[in-house]
N, C-alpha and C positions, 0 to 999 in steps of 0.2 A: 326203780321202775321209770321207765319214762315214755314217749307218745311223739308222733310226730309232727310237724308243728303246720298244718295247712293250710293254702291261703296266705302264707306269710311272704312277706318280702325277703326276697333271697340275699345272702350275705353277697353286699358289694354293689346291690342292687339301686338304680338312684331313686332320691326320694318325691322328686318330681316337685311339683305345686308350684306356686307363684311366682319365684325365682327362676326356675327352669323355663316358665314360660315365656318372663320377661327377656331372658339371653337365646332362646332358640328363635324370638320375632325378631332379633336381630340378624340372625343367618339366614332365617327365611326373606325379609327386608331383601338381602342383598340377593337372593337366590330371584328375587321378586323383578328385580332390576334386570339382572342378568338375563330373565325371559323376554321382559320388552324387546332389550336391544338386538336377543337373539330374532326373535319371531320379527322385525320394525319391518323385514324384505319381503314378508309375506303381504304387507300393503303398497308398499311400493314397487311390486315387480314389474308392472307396466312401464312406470315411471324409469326405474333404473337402465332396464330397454331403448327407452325415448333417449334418457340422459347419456347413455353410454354406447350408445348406439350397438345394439350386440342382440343378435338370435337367441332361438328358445335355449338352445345346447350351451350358448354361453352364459345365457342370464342362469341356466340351473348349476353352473359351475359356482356361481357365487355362494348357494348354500350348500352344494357338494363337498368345498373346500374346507365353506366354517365347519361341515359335521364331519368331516374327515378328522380334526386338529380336533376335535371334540372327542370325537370315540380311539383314536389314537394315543389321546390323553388319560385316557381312565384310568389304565391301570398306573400310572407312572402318579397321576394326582392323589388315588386311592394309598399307593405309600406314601407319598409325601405327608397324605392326612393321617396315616398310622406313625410315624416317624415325627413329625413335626407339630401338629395337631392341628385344631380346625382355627384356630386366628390367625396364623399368618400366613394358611392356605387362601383364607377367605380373602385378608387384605389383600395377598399380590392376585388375587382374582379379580377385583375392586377396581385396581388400576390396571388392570390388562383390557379387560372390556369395555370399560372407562374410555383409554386412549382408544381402542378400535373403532367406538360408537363416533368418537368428534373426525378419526381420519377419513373415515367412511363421509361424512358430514361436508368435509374439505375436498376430496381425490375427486381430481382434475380429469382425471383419467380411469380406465378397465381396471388397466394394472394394479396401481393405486388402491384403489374400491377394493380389487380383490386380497392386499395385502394388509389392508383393515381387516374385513372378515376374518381375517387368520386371527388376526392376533384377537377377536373379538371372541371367536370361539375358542383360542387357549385359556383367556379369562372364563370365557362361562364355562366350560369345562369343570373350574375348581370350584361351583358354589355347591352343585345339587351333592356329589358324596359329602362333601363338607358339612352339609344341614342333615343327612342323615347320619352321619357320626356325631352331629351335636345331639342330635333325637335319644341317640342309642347312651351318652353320657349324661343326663341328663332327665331324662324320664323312665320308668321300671318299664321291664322288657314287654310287660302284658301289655301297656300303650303302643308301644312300636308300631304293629300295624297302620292304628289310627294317624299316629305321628306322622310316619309316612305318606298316609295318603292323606294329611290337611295341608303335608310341602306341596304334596302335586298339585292341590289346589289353589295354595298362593300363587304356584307357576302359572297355573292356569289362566289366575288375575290379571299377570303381569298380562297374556296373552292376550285377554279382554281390552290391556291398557292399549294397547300395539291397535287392537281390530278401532277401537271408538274413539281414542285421544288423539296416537300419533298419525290414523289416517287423516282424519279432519284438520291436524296440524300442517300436513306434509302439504294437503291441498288448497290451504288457508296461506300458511305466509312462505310455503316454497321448501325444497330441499335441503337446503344448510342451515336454515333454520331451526326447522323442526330439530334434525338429527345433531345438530350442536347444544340445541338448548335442552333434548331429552337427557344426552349426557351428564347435565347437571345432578341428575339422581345418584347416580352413581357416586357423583364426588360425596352427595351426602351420606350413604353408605358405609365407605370408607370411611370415614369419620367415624359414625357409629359402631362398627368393630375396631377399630384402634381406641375408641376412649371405654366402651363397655361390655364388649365380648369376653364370657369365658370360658375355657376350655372345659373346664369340669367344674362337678361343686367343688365345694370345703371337703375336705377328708375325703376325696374320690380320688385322690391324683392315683394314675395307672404305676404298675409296677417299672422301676427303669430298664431299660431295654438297654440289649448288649450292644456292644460294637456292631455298627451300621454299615456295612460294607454291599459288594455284589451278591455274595455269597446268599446273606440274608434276602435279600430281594429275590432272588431264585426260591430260597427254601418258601418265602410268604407267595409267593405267586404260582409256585407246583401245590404246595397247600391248600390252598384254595381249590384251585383248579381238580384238584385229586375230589375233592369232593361232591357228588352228585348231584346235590341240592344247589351249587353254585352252577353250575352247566346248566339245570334245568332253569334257573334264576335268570341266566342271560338266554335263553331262546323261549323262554315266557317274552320277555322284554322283546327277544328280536320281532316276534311273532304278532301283537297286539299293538305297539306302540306306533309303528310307521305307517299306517295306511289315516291317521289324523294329523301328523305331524306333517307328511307330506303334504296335503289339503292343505293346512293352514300355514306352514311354513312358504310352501310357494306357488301350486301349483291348482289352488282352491278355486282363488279369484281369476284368474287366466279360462279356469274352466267354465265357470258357474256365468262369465260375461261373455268369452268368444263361443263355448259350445253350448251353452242355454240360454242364451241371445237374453241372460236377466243384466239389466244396469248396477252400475257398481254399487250404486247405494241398498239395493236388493240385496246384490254378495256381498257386501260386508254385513247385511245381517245375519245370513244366513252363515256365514263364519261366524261370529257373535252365538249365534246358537247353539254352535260348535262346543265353544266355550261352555257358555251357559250349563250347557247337558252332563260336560265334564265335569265340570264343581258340584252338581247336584249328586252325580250317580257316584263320585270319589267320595262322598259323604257315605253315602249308602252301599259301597262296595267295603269302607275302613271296617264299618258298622259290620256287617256281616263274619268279616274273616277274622275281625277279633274274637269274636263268637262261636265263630264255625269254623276252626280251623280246615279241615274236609273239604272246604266249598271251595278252597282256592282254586285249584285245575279247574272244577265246572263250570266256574266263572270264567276264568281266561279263555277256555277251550269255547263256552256259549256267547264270547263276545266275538273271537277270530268267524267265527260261524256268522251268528247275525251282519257282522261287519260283512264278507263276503257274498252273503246272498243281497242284501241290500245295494252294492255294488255292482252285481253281476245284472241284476232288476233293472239299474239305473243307466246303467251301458247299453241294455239291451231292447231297451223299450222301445216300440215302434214310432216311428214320426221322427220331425226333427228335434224335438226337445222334449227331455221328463216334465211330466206336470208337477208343479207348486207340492202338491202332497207327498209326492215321493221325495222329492230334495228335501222337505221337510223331515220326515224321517229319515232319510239318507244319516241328514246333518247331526241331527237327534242320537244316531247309532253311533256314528263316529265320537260322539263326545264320552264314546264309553273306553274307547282305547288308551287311553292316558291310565285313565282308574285300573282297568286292567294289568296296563304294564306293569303297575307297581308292586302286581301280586309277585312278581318275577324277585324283589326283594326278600317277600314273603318268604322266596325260599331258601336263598343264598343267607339270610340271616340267624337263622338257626342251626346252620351246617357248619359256619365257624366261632371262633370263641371272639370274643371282646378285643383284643389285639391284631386279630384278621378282618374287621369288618370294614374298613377303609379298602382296603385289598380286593375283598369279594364284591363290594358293592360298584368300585370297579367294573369288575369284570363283566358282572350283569349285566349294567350302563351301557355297556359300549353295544348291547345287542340290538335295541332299539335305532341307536344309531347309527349303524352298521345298515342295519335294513334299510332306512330313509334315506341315507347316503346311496345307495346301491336303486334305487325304486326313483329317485328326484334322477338322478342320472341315466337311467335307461327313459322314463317319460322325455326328458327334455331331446335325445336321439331319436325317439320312436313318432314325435312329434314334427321334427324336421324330416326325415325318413319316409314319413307318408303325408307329408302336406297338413298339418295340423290334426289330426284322426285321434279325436283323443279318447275315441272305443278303445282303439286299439293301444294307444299309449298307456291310459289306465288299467290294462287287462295285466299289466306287472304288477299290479298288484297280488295275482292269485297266484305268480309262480311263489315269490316268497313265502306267501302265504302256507302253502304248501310244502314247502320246505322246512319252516317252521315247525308245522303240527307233526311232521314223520320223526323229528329229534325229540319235542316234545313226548310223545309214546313211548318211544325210544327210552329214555332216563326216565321218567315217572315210577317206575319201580323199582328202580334200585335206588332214587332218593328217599322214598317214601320208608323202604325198608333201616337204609340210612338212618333215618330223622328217626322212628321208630327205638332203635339199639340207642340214640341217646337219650332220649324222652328215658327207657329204665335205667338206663345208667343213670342221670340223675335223679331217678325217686330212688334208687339204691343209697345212696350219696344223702340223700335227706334230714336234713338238721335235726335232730333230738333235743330235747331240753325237758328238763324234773317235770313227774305231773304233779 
């Protein structure tokens, strides 16, 4: 006679605890870094204007570029992290952004500047799937969520480190200062995954994987993609993640000082808020969906919404400037869009197995920045286009937006049903043991 065994840790499942913790704060560390140097433009866009003397359309090509080589990246970093694993994705990420952060720091020149950024954003490209494949090795799958969204929130850190460190740096002892001596972090980083990162526990090692050709890379990449939970995964992500990213990546402070006549020390807290709101509500969003599996779409679906109506308020309000209260919630709502994104994970992670997770997380990845690349690029034209109007530059927000939510409907039920046919296949599958 025997019983089913539940509640239990599934075979092959990792055992988590104090170890796991101590090697996932190393990827996180480096994922931590890799935000700073990503977001450092979103305080100095004035500045790099002045410095490099260049209009809105060119100043927004600087982060257009980096999220271009970012989302471009995903899927090809997503194999290399299934193929190769997460230490020597993370270290040659280490040194890519590393060097970007000090050229950026140096460059004499547009050009220059701009061919830092590049290689700033091939580095950070490879931390964030890299920290969720260490998540997914690492910790049992029931943590995931949370795992998940405590990375978003160390990024989120780094981003706090950008809004309150490196501005007050930048306008303390100057430009190549600041961005040469933040680079320092990174070198520490790197350090820290070449002497103590590990791929998996003891007795986890994955199974060996066949001859690594094109071939494979086609079949892991239609694989994914074949599945509906991964599609829905990357336009969850497209849809939630870019209307904060943009804000604080570039286009926050330009706003919040030339079109709400508020001083920079005002905007930088109110980005600061930004932040804030996203580390508290990514706590409260992991919480929930570890709990509620259910809640994931209403979530994502009730932040695109609140996001957009609080936008459309803040565009539209009569007079020359929104009042103090509404930018206050504004700021407060946007901090929800990070936490959100992540549910886009949520879904791409249970739609492949353990050998595709590098691959799908990928592909989700690039939706978010797909959109912010697409949204920073039409602002910075719509901006020069009408004379600084940034009603109307910011109104790009709602196309995406909208675009988003009709593919989002779109796939919600054939993932669901998806996800569904595996949920019984494996309680069919369910371990037995003597009672």
């Amino acid at each position: 006679m025997s019983a089913p065994v539940r509640n239990a840790t599934l075979p092959g499942d990792p055992p988590g605890g104090r170890p796991a913790v101590a090697v996932w704060s190393i990827g996180v560390a480096v994922y931590f870094v890799a935000v700073i140097f990503r977001t450092s433009l979103g305080v100095a866009g004035l500045d790099a204007a002045d410095r490099f003397h260049v209009n809105a359309s060119a100043l927004s090509t600087f982060s257009i570029l980096q999220l271009l080589v970012y989302a471009g990246m995903q899927i090809p970093v997503g194999l290399l992290v299934d193929r190769l694993g997460t230490k020597k994705v993370l270290s040659i990420g280490a040194v890519l952004f590393t060097a970007g952060q000090l050229g950026f720091a140096f460059s004499p020149s547009y050009g220059t500047a701009l061919a830092s950024r590049a290689l700033l954003g091939c580095g950070d490209a490879m931390t964030f799937i890299s920290v969720l494949r260490l998540g997914t090795r690492w910790f049992p799958a029931r943590r995931g969520p949370m795992v998940a969204q405590l990375a978003g929130l160390v990024g989120m850190a780094g981003n706090l480190v950008s809004t309150l460190v490196l501005a007050r740096l930048l306008h303390g002892i100057g430009w190549t200062p600041a961005f040469a001596g933040s680079a320092l972090a990174g070198a520490v980083v790197l350090v820290l995954t070449l002497l103590f990162l590990k791929d998996h526990p003891e007795g986890q090692e994955p199974e060996p994987s066949a001859h690594q050709g094109a071939a494979y890379v086609r079949r892991q990449i239609a694989a994914a993609w074949r599945e509906p939970g991964t599609r829905l995964g990357l336009w969850v992500h497209f849809t939630t993640q870019f209307p904060a990213m943009v804000f604080l990546l570039l286009w926050g402070l330009p706003f919040l000082v030339e079109a709400q006549g508020l001083s920079r020390a005002t905007a930088g807290e109110l980005l600061t808020l930004v932040v804030l709101s996203n580390m508290v509500i990514g706590l409260v969003y992991g919480q929930i969906v570890a709990r509620h599996h259910a809640a994931r779409l209403p979530l994502a679906l009730g932040t695109v919404g609140a996001t957009a109506l609080l936008w459309a308020v803040t565009l539209a309000y009569p007079g020359d400037h929104a009042p103090m209260w509404l930018l206050l919630v504004l700021c407060t709502v946007l901090g929800a869009c990070g936490p959100a994104s992540m549910i886009g994970f949520d879904f791409a992670r249970p739609a492949n197995p353990p050998e595709r997770q590098g691959t799908a997380s990928g592909i989700t990845n690039m939706g978010g920045f797909i959109a912010s690349m697409t949204t920073l690029f039409a602002i910075g034209v719509l901006l020069d286009a009408t004379g600084d109007d940034y009603t109307v530059a910011f109104s790009a927000v709602f196309v995406l937006q909208a675009l988003g939510i009709s593919q989002i409907l779109r796939l919600r039920g054939r993932a669901a049903r998806r996800e569904r046919e595996r949920l019984v296949a494996s309680r069919v599958e369910t371990v037995h043991v003597p009672a």
